[in-house]
N, C-alpha and C positions, 0 to 999 in steps of 0.2 A: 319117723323122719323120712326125707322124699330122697330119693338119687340123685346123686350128683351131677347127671345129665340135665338137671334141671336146674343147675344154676348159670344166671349170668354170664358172660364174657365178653370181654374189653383189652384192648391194646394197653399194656401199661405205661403208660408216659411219666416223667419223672416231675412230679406234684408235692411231694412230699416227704419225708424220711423214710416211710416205710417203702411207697413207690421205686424208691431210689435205692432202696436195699434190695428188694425182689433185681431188680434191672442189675445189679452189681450181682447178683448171684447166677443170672443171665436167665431168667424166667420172665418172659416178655408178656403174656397176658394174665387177666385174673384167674379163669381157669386152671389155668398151669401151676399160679399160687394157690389155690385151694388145693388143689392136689397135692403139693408139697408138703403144707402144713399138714393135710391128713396122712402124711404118710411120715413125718416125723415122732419120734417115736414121744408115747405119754409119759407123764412124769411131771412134779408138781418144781416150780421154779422157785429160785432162792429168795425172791425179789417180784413179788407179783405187780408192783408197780411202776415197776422199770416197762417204758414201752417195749426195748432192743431184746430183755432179756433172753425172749427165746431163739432168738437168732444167737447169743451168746453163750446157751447152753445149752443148742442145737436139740431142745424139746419143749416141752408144753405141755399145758393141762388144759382144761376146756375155758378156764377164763383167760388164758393166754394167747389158746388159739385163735380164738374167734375174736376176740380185741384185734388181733393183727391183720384180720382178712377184715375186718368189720369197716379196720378205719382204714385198710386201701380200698376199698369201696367208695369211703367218704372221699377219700384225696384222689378217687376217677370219677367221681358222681353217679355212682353207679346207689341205686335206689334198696341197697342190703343192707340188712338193720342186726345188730345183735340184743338176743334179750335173756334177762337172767329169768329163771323160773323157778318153782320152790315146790320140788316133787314129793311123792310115799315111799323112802327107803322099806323095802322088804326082803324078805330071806331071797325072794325071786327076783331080785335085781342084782343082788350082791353076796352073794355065800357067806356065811358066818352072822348076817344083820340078825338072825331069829334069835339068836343067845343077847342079843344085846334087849330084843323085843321083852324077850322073856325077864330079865335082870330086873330091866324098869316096869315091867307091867303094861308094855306101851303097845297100837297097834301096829305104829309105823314111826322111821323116824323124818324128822324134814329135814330136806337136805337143800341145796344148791346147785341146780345144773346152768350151766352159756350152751345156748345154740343160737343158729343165726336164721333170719327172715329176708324172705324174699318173692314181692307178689303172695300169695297164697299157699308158699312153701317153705318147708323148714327144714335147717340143715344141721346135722350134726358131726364135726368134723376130728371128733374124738370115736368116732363108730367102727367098731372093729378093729381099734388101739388096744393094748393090754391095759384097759383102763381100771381094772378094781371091780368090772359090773359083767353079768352075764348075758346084761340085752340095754336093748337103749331105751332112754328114757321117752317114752311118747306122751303120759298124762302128766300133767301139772296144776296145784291144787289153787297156784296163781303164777300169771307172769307178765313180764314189761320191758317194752324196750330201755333201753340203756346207753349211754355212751359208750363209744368203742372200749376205751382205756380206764371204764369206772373203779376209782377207787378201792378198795379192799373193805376199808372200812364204812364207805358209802354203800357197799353192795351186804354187808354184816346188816346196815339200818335199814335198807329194803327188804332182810329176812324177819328182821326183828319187830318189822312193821305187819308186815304179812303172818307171823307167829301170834303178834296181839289180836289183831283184828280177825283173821280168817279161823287160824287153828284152833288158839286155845278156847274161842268161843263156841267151836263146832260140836257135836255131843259124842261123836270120837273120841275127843277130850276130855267130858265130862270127868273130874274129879282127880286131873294128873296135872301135877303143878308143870308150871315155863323151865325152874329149878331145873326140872329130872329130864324133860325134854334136852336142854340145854346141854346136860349132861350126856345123855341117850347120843346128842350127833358128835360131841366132843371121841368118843368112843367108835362111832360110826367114820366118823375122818378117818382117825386110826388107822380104823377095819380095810378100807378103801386102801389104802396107804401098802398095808402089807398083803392086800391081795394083788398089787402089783409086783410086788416082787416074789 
């Protein structure tokens, strides 16, 4: 993912709910809100489709975070896009994934990451958060832009699309059911979960 010196900035004016939250917390450019959100602390929300929520539980996970920068971008027309991608959980991403590798027979498990786009660069604004993982995620085995606030269960049917089409037909996968995958990231959430704490 690229430095943060390389994003964007813009006066924020008050556009929209989120715009008008930033200015009410007295953070006047986009800048300043990215910074913010990357420096509140990670942790997954009660409520992933509450827009407010993470202002309300003063944290965030990465589809929270970048939902809330994504779409103050949208409400300054600022040209930053957030996109979900569907990376290779491995022991080298996240300590303890090898026992789950091992269980299922699997090489990798797929998972769910948000990070955000802009011109030719990509931001990850969970990087360096006590997030569950021991490095960022850089390769992804598909990804797409998204609306700022997508769904939970809309973003489930873009993994679920991308699991039919891309993985399970890969020869990685040769001869391991959807089933045991399915199963493999239910486990991996977990894992993630309690390597934050």
């Amino acid at each position: 993912m690229d430095p943060y010196d390389k994003l964007p900035d813009a006066e924020i004016i008050p556009s929209g709910d989120i715009s008008r939250k930033f200015l009410e917390l007295g953070i006047k450019t986009f800048l300043k809100a990215c910074l913010y959100i990357h420096n509140l602390e990670y942790g997954y929300n009660s409520d992933k489709d509450d827009k407010m929520i993470l202002f309300k539980e003063n944290r965030g996970s990465c589809t929270t975070k970048h939902g809330v920068i994504a779409q103050l971008a949208k409400e300054l027309n600022i040209p930053l896009y957030k996109k979900v991608g569907i990376y290779k959980l491995t022991e080298d991403i996240a300590s303890g994934t090898g026992k789950i590798l091992g269980k299922y027979n699997i090489p990798y498990v797929p998972m769910i990451h948000c990070f955000l786009v802009y011109e030719k660069h990509r931001f990850d604004l969970t990087e360096g958060n006590n997030n569950g993982k021991n490095t960022s995620i850089e390769e992804f085995i598909h990804d797409e832009k998204v609306i700022p606030f997508i769904l939970i269960k809309d973003e489930y049917l873009l993994f679920k699309r991308v699991l039919e089409e891309k993985i399970m037909t890969s020869t990685e996968m040769d001869g391991i059911d959807k089933r045991t995958l399915l199963k493999a990231r239910e486990e991996a959430i977990k894992l993630l979960k309690e390597n934050i704490d």
